[in-house]
C-alpha positions as CSV (number, residue, x, y, z in Angstrom):
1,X,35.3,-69.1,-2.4
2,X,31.5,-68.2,-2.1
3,X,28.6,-70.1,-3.2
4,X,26.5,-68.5,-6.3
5,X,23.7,-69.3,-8.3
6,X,25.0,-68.9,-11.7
7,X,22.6,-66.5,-14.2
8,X,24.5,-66.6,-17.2
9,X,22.5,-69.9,-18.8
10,X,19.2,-70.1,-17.5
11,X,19.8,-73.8,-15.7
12,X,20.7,-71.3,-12.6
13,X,23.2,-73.6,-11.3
14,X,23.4,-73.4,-7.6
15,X,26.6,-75.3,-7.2
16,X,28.8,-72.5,-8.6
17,X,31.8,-71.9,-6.5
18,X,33.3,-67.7,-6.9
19,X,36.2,-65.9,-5.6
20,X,36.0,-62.2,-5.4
21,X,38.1,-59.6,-5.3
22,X,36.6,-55.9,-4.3
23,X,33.6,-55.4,-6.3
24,X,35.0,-58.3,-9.3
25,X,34.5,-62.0,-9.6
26,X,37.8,-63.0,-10.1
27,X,37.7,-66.6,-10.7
28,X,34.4,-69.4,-11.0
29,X,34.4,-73.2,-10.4
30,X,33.2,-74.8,-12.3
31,X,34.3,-73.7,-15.0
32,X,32.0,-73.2,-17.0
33,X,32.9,-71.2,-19.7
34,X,29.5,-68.9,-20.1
35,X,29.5,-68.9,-16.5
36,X,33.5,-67.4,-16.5
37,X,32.7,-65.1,-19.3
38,X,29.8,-63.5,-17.6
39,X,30.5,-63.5,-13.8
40,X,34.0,-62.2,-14.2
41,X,33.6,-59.7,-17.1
42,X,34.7,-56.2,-16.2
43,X,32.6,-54.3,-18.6
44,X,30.8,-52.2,-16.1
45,X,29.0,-48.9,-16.5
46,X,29.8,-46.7,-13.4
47,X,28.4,-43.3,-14.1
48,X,25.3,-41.3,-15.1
49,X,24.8,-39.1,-18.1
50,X,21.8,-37.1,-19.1
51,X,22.2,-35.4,-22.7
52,X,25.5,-38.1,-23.1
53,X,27.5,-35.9,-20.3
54,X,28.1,-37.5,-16.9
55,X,25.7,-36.4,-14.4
56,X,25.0,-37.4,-10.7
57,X,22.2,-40.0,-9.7
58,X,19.7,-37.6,-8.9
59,X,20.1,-35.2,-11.8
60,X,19.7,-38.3,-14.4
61,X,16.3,-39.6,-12.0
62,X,14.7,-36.4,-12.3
63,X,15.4,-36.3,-16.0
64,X,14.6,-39.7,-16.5
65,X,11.1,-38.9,-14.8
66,X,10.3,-35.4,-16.5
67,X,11.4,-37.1,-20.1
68,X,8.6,-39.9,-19.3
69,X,5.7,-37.2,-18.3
70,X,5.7,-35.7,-21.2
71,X,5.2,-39.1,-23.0
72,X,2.0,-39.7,-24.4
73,X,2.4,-43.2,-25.3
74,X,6.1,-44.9,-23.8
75,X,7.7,-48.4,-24.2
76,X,9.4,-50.4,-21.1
77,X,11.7,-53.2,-22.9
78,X,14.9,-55.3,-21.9
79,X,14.0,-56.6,-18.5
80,X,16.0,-60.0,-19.5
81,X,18.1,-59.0,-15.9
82,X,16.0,-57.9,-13.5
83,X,14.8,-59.6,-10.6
84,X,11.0,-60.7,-10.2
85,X,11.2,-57.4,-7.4
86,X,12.5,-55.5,-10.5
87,X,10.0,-56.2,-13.0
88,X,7.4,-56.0,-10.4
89,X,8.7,-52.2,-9.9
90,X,8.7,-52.2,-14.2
91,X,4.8,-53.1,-14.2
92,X,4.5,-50.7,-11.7
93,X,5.5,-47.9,-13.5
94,X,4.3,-48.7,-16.8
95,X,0.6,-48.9,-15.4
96,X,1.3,-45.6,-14.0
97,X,2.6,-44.3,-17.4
98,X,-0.5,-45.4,-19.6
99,X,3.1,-47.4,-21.1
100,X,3.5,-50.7,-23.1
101,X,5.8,-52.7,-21.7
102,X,7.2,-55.6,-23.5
103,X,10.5,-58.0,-22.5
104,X,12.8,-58.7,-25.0
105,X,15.6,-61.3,-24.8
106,X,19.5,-59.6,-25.1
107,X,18.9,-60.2,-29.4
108,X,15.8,-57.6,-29.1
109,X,13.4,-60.5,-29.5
110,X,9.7,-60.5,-27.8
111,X,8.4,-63.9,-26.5
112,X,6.6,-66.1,-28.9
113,X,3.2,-67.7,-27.0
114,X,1.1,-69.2,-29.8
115,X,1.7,-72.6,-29.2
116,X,1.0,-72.1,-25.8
117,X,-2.0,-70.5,-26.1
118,X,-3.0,-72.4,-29.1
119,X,-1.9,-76.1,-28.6
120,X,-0.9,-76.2,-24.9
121,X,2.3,-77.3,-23.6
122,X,3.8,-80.3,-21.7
123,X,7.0,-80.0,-19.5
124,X,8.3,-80.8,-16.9
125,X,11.1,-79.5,-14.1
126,X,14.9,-80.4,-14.7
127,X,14.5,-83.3,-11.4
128,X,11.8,-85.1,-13.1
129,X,14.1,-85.5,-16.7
130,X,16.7,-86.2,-14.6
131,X,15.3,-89.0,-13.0
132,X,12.8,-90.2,-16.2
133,X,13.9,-90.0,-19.2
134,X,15.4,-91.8,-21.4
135,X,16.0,-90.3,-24.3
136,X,16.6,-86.7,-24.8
137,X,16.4,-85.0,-28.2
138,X,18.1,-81.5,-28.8
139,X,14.8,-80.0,-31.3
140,X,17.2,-77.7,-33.5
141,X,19.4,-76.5,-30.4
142,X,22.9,-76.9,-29.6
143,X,23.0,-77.0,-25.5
144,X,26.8,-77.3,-25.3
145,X,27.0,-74.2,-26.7
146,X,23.9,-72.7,-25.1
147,X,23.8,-74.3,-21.7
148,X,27.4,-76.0,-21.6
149,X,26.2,-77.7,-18.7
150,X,22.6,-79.3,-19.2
151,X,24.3,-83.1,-19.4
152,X,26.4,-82.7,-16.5
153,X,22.7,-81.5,-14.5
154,X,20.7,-84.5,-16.2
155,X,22.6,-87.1,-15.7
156,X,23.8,-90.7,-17.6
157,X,20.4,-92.8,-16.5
158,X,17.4,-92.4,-15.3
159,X,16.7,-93.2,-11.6
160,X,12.6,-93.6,-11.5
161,X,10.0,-94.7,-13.3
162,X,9.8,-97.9,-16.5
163,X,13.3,-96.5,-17.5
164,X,15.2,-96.6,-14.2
165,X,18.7,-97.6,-14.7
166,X,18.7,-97.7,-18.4
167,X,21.5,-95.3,-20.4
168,X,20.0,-92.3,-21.1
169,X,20.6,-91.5,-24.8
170,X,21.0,-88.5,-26.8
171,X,19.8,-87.3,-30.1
172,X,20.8,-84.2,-32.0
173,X,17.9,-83.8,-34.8
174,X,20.2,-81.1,-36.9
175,X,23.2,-82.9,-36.8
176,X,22.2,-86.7,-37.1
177,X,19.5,-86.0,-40.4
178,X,20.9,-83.0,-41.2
179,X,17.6,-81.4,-40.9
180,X,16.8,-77.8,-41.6
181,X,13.7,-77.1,-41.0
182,X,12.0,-77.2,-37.6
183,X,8.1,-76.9,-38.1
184,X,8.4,-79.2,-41.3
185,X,10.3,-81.6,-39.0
186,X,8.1,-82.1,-36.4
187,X,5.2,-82.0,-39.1
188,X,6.9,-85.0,-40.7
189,X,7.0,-87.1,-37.8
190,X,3.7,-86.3,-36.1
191,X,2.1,-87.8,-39.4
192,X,4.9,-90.8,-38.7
193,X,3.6,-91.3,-35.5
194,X,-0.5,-90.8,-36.3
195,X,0.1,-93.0,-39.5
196,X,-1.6,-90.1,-41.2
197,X,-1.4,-89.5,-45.2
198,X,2.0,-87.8,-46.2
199,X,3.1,-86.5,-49.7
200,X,7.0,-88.6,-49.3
201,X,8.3,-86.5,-52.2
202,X,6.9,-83.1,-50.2
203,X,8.0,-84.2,-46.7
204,X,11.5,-85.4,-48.2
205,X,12.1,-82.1,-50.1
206,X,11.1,-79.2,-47.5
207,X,12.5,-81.2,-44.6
208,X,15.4,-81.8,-46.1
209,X,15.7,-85.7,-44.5
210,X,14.8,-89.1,-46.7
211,X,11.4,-90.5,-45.3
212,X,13.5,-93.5,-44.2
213,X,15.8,-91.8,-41.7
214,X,12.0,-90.1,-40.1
215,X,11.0,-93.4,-39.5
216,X,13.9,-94.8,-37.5
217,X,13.5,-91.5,-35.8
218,X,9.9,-92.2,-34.8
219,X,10.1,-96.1,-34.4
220,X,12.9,-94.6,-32.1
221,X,10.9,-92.2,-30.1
222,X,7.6,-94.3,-29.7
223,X,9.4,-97.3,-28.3
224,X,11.5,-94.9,-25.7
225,X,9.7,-94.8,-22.5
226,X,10.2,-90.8,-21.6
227,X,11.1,-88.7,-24.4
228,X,12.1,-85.2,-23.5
229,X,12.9,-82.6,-26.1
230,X,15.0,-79.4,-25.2
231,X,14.8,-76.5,-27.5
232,X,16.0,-72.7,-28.4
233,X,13.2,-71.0,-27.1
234,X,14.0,-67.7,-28.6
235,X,15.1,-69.4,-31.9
236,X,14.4,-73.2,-32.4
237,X,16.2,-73.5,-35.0
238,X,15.1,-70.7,-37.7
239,X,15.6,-67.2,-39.0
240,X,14.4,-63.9,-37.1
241,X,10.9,-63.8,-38.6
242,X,8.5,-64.1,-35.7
243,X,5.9,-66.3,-38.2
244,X,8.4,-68.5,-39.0
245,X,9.1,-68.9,-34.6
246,X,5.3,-69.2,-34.5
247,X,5.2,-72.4,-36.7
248,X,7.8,-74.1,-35.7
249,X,6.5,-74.0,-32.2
250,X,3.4,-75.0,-32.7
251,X,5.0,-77.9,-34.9
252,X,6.4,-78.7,-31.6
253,X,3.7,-78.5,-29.7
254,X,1.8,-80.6,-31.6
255,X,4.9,-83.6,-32.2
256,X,4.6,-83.7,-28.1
257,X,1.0,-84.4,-27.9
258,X,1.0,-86.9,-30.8
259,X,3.9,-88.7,-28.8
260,X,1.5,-89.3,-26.1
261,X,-0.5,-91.8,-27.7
262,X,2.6,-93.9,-27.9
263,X,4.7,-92.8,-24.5
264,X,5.2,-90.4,-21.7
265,X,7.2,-86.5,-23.6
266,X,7.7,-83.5,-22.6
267,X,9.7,-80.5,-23.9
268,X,12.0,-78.3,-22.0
269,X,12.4,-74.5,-23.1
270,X,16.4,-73.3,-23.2
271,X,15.8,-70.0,-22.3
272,X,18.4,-67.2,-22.4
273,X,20.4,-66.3,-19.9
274,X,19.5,-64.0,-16.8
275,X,15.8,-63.8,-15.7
276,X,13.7,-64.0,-18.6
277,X,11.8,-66.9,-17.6
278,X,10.8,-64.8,-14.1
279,X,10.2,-62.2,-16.0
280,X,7.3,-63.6,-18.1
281,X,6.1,-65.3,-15.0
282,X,5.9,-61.9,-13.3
283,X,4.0,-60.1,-16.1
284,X,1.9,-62.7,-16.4
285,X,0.7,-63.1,-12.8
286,X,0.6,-59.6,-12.5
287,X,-1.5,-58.7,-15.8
288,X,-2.8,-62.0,-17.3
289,X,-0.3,-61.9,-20.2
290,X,3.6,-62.7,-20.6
291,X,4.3,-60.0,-22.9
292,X,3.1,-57.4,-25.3
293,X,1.2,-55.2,-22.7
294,X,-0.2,-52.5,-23.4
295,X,-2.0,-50.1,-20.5
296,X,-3.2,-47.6,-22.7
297,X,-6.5,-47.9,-22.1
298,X,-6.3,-47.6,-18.5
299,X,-6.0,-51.8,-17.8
300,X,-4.0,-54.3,-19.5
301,X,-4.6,-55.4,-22.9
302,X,-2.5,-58.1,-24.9
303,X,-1.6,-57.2,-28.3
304,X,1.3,-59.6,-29.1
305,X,1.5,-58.4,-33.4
306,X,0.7,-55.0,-32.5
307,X,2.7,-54.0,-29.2
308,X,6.0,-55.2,-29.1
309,X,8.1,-52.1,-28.4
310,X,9.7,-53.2,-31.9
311,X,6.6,-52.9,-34.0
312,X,5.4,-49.8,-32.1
313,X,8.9,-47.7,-33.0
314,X,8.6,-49.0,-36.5
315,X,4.9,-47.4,-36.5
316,X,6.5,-44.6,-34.9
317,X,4.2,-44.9,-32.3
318,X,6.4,-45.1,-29.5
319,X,6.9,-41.3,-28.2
320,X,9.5,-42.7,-25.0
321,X,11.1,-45.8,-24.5
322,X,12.7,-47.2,-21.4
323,X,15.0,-49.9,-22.1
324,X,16.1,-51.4,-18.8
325,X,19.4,-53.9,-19.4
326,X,18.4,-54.4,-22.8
327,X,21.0,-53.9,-25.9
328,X,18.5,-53.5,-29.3
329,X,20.9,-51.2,-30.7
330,X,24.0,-53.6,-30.2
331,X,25.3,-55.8,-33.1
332,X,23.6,-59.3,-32.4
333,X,20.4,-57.4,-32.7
334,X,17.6,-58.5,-34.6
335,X,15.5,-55.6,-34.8
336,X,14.7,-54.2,-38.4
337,X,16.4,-50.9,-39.7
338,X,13.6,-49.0,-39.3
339,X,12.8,-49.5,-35.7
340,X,16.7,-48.8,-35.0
341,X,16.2,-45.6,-37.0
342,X,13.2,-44.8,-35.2
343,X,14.6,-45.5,-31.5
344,X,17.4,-43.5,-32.3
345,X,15.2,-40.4,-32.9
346,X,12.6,-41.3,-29.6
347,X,13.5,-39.6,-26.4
348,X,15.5,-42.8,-24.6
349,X,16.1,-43.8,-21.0
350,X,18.2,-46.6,-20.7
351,X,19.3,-48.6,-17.1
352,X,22.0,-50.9,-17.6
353,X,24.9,-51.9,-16.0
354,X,27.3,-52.4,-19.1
355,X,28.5,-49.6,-21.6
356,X,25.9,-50.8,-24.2
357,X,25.2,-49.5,-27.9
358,X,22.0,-48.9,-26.4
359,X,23.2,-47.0,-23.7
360,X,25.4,-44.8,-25.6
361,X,22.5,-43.4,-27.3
362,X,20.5,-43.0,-24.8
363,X,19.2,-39.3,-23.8
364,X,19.4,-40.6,-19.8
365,X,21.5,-43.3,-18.6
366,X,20.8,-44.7,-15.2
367,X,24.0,-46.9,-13.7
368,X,22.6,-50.3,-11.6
369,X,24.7,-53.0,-10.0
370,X,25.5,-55.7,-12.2
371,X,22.6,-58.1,-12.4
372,X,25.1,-61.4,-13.0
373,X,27.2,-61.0,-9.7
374,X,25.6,-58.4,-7.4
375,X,22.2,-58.0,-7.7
376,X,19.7,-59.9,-5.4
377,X,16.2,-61.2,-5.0
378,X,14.0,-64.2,-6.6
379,X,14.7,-65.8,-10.0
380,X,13.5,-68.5,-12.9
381,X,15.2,-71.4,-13.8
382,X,14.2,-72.2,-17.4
383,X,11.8,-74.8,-16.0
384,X,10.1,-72.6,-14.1
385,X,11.1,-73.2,-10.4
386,X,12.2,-70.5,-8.6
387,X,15.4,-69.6,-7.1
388,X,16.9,-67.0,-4.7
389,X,19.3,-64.8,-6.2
390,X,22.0,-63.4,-3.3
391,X,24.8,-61.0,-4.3
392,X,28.2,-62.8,-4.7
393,X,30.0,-58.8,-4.1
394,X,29.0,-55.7,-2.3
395,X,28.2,-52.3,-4.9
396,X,28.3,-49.1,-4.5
397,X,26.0,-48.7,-7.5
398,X,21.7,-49.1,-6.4
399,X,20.0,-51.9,-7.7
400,X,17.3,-51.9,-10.8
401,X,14.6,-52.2,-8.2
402,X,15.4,-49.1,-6.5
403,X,16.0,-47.2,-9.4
404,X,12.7,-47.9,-11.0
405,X,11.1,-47.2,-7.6
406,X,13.0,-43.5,-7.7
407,X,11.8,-42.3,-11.3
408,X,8.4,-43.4,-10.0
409,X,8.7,-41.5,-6.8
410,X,9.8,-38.6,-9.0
411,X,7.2,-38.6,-11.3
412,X,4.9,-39.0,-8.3
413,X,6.3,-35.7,-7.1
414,X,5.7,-34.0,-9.9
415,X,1.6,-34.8,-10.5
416,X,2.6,-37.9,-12.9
């Protein structure tokens, strides 16, 4: 057995435990079972193809690089798995390329940043809920089914602070007031909490919850002495429409600040699995924005309802797309029938290490080392610290880095 941080949740636990066999995980302890259904999955892309016929490494890289010059206006998406060297690499190009470049989680969603931008946001790192609070509330998320191990990392009681020692409890909002919608929700109870004016008849009907139940709810929270809310970051508890995302989280947002008149709250993003928490950290320290970049002009701009790589297929916009471990084509994905349509007509290049939907449509297909089990370099926990990523097997296959690096050298070579 070989120690492992764990991508397949973005907790990154660094207490995994793997036995390898060759170039597989065969077995992982704990057992965890996202971490057993990623690490030891066997669903891995070997090969090449340019035009959907096999092709050696340097064939598909030139192609790749002569498919992106003649781009006027190209899309980098995916970038869920790559390292923060990887993405770094991805920026790299797509500054070079004039591109938009725009991460999407493995459902073909961009980030949502309103709240932030808009309202702010209070969190905190995994240690300090472990060792503060005292009542957690899952905000529209189900965490054994997302991040199976999130208890097991926080703890039964808090070990610092006005709650030390006390049982830490746990509240799930959807399944204790059978509440459906988020931004309404939190609405509800920030007007609880401000003892502002609230239509009861209103509040009762589009949340979906009697006024009596919000109350014990907030009585609840305001006499807790840390309050920590985890949430779906891509979803948080609603459709696929990105305004309806946008609401909820700045419903959110604002619930957390309210709560600080009465006690210490944060609230803790669930992101998805693999690196997309570094990822947005790398755009944004390396352009000013976490998404939605655009370098047309010649220097980043941020056009978050214009220049997702979504929005810009469905405009057909998009003359190029580079999807790097990305599936928008597979089954769970949200994107609209048009942009589908559209990608499937744009000249594609697609790096992945899985035999993807995606992938199989692509005009070039570059094969990389699985990012789950043998890629390596820095990584995000979903609170934002950083962790170092080492390669649990040996590949033959390069990584993402290096293949990014190579269709830039190549384009490079020829005047690009």
């Amino acid at each position: 057995m070989r120690p492992h941080v764990c991508t397949a949740c973005s907790l990154l636990c660094d207490d995994v435990q793997v036995r390898v066999d060759g170039e597989r995980v065969v077995s992982v302890e704990p057992a965890c079972p996202k971490a057993v259904e990623r690490l030891t999955s066997t669903a891995i892309a070997a090969t090449c193809a340019v035009g959907g016929k096999a092709a050696d490494y340097e064939r598909a890289v030139a192609a790749a690089a002569e498919l992106l010059a003649a781009a006027k206006m190209p899309v980098v998406t995916g970038l869920q798995y790559a390292t923060v060297a990887a993405m770094r690499a991805a920026i790299e190009l797509a500054e070079r390329l004039g591109a938009t470049i725009d991460p999407i989680d493995d459902r073909g969603r961009s980030g949502e940043f309103a709240a932030v931008q808009s309202v702010g946001a209070v969190t905190a790192t995994l240690g300090e809920i472990a060792a503060r609070a005292d009542l957690v509330v899952n905000w529209f998320v189900d965490p054994v089914a997302t991040h199976p191990r999130l208890r097991e990392r926080l703890g039964d009681s808090p070990t610092l602070g006005a709650a030390t020692g006390a049982t830490r409890q746990w509240i799930d909002v959807a399944t204790k007031l059978q509440a459906t919608d988020a931004a309404e929700s939190a609405r509800v109870l920030r007007a609880l909490l401000q003892d502002a004016p609230l239509d009861e008849q209103r509040a009762e009907t589009t949340a979906g919850v009697p006024l009596a139940k919000w109350r014990d709810l907030a009585d609840q929270l305001a006499a807790a002495k840390y309050v920590a809310f985890v949430f779906d970051e891509t979803t948080l508890g609603v459709d696929d429409r990105d305004d309806q995302r946008r609401l909820a989280k700045v419903a959110l947002a604002e619930l957390v600040a309210a709560l600080h008149q009465h006690t210490r709250c944060v609230a803790l993003p669930l992101a998805p699995g693999g690196n997309l928490a570094g990822v947005r950290q790398t755009l944004t320290w390396q352009t000013g924005f976490p998404g939605a970049v655009t370098f047309a002009s010649g220097a980043p701009e941020y056009h978050p309802d214009e220049a997702t790589g979504q929005q810009m297929l469905a405009r057909g916009e998009a003359d190029a797309v580079l999807v790097v471990g990305g599936d928008p084509l597979g089954k769970h994905s949200t994107w609209s029938p048009t942009a589908r349509d559209a990608f499937c007509s744009t000249p594609t290049i697609v790096i992945d290490s899985t035999d993807t939907a995606t992938r199989q449509a692509a005009a070039v297909a570059l094969a990389v080392r699985p990012f789950h089990i043998a890629e390596a370099g820095s990584v995000f926990r979903t609170d934002g610290v950083a962790l170092p990523l080492a390669a649990a097997v040996d590949s033959h296959l390069p990584s993402c880095e290096q293949v990014l690096r190579d269709i830039a050298a190549a384009l490079l070579s020829r005047g690009g």
